[in-house]
C-alpha positions in Angstrom: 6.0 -18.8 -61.6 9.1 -19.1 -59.6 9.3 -21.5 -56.8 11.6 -21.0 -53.6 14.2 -23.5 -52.9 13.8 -24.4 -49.3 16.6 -23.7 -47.0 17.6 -27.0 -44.5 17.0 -27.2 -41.2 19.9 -27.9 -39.0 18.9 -31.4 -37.4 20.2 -30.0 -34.1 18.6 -26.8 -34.1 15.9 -26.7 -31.2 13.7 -23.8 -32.7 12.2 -22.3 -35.6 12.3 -18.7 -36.7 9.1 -17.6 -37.8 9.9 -17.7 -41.6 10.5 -21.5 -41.4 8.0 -22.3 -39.0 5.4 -20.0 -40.8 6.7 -20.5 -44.5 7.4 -17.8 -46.9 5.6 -15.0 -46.8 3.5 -16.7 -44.0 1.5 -19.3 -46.4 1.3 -21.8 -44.0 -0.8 -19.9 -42.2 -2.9 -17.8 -44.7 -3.0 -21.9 -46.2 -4.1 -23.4 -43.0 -6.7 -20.8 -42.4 -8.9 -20.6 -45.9 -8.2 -24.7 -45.7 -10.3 -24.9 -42.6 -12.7 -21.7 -43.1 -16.0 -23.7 -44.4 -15.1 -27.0 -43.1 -16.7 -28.8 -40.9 -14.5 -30.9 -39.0 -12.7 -30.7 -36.1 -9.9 -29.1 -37.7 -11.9 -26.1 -37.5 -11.8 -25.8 -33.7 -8.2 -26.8 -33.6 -7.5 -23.8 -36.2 -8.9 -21.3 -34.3 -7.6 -22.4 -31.3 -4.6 -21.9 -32.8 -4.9 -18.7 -34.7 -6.1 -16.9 -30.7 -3.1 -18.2 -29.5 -0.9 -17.1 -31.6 -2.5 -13.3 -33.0 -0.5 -11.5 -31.6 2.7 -13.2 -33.3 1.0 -12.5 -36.4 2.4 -9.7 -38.5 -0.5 -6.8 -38.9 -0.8 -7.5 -42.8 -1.7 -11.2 -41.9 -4.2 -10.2 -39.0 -5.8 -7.6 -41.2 -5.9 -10.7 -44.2 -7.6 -12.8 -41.5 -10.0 -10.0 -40.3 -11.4 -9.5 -44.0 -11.2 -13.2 -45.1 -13.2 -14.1 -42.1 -15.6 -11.2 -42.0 -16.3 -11.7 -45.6 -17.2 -15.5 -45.0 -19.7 -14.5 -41.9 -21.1 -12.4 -44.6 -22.0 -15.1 -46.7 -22.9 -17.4 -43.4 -25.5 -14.8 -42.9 -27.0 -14.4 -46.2 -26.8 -18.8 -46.4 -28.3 -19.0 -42.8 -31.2 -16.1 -44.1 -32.0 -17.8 -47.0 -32.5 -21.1 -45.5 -29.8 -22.5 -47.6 -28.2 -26.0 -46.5 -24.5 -25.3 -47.1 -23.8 -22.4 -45.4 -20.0 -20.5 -45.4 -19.0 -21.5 -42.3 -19.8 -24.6 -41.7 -22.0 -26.4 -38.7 -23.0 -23.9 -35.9 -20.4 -25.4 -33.8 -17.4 -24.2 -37.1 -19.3 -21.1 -36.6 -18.8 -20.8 -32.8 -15.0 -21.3 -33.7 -14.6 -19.0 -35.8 -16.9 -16.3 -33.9 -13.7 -16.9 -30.8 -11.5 -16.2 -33.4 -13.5 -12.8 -34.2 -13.9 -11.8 -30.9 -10.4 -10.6 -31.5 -10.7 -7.7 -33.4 -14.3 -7.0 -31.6 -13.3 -6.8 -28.2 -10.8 -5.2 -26.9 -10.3 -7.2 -23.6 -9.2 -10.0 -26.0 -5.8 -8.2 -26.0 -3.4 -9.3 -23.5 -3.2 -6.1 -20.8 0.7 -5.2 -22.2 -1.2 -4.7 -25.6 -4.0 -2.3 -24.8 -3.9 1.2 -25.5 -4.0 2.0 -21.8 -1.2 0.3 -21.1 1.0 1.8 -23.7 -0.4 5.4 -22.6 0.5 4.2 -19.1 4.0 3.3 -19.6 4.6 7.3 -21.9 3.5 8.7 -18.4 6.0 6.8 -16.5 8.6 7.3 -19.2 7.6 10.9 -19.8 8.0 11.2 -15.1 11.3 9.6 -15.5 13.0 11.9 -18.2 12.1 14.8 -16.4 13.5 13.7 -13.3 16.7 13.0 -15.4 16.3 16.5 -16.6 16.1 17.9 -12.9 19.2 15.9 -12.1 21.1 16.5 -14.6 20.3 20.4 -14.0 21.2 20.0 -10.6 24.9 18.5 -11.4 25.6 21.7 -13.3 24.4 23.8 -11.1 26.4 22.3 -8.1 29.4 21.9 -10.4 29.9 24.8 -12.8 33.4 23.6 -14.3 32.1 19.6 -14.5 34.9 17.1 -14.5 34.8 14.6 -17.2 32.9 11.9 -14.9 30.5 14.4 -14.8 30.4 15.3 -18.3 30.0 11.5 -19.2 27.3 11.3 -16.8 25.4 13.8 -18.3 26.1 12.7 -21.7 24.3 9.2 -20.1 21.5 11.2 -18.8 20.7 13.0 -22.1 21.1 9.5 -24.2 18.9 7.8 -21.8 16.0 10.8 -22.2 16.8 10.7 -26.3 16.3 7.1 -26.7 12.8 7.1 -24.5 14.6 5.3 -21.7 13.8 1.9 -23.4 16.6 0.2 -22.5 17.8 2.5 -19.3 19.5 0.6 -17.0 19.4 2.0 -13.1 22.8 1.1 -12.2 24.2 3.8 -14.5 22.9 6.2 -11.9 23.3 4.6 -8.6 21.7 6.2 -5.5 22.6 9.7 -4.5 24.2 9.3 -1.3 
């Protein structure tokens, strides 16, 4: 087995990136997670507190890790609670609560914040998808009302098309400034 040699952190340095907050290939958090799953402490409430916070920071491998891990041990909660026995996968039933926030996750889908939701991504195509044709009717309108187009209106039209091809993520209105 190999182990990394961690990199310094400047003293000065306010933030972390991910990677050194998060450790190599996320382990502090896949190792914070299984430590507390089972416990019965308060760490437990704490983790999950945590882990809702901070989902959607998660890279989708580590959500879908967390997903199976946890679905797995209310699996065995289940069959433990069923069977009457008196360690049971998930702790307490107030470790259970916690964790059953954390689930609610992946089993609701209002537990997205609103800019993550399928409707608001089909939303924001439509208004994309109104604003690159009106482009498109612009743009059909300067050659029509100037056959032999200067070079200002050549680059303008080069402008237009790049802002249409690239989805007008990063369009920026004063490039086309209000017709007068």
């Amino acid at each position: 087995m190999t182990f990394r040699t961690p990199r310094p952190v400047s003293a000065d340095k306010k933030t972390l990136s991910a990677s050194e907050a998060w450790g190599w290939e996320e382990l502090m958090i896949i190792a914070a997670f299984r430590y507390c799953c089972g416990r019965q402490s308060y760490m437990v409430g704490v983790a999950a507190e945590w882990i809702i916070k901070s989902w959607q920071l998660f890279p989708p491998r580590l959500r879908t890790l967390i997903q199976r891990d946890l679905e797995d041990m209310f699996d065995r909660d289940d069959r433990d609670r069923a069977s009457g026995d008196s360690h049971k996968a998930l702790g307490a039933d107030f470790d259970r609560q916690a964790w059953e926030q954390v689930r609610t996750l992946w089993k609701t889908e209002s537990a997205l914040p609103p800019e993550k939701s399928i409707e608001w991504h089909q939303q924001q195509v439509a208004l994309l998808d109104l604003r690159a044709a009106a482009l498109r009717q612009e743009m059909l309108q300067i050659e029509q009302r100037h056959a032999g187009a200067t070079t200002a209106l050549t680059v303008r039209k080069r402008q237009i098309q790049t802002a249409v091809s690239q989805g007008l993520a990063s369009f920026d209105e004063t490039i086309f400034p209000a017709s007068p």
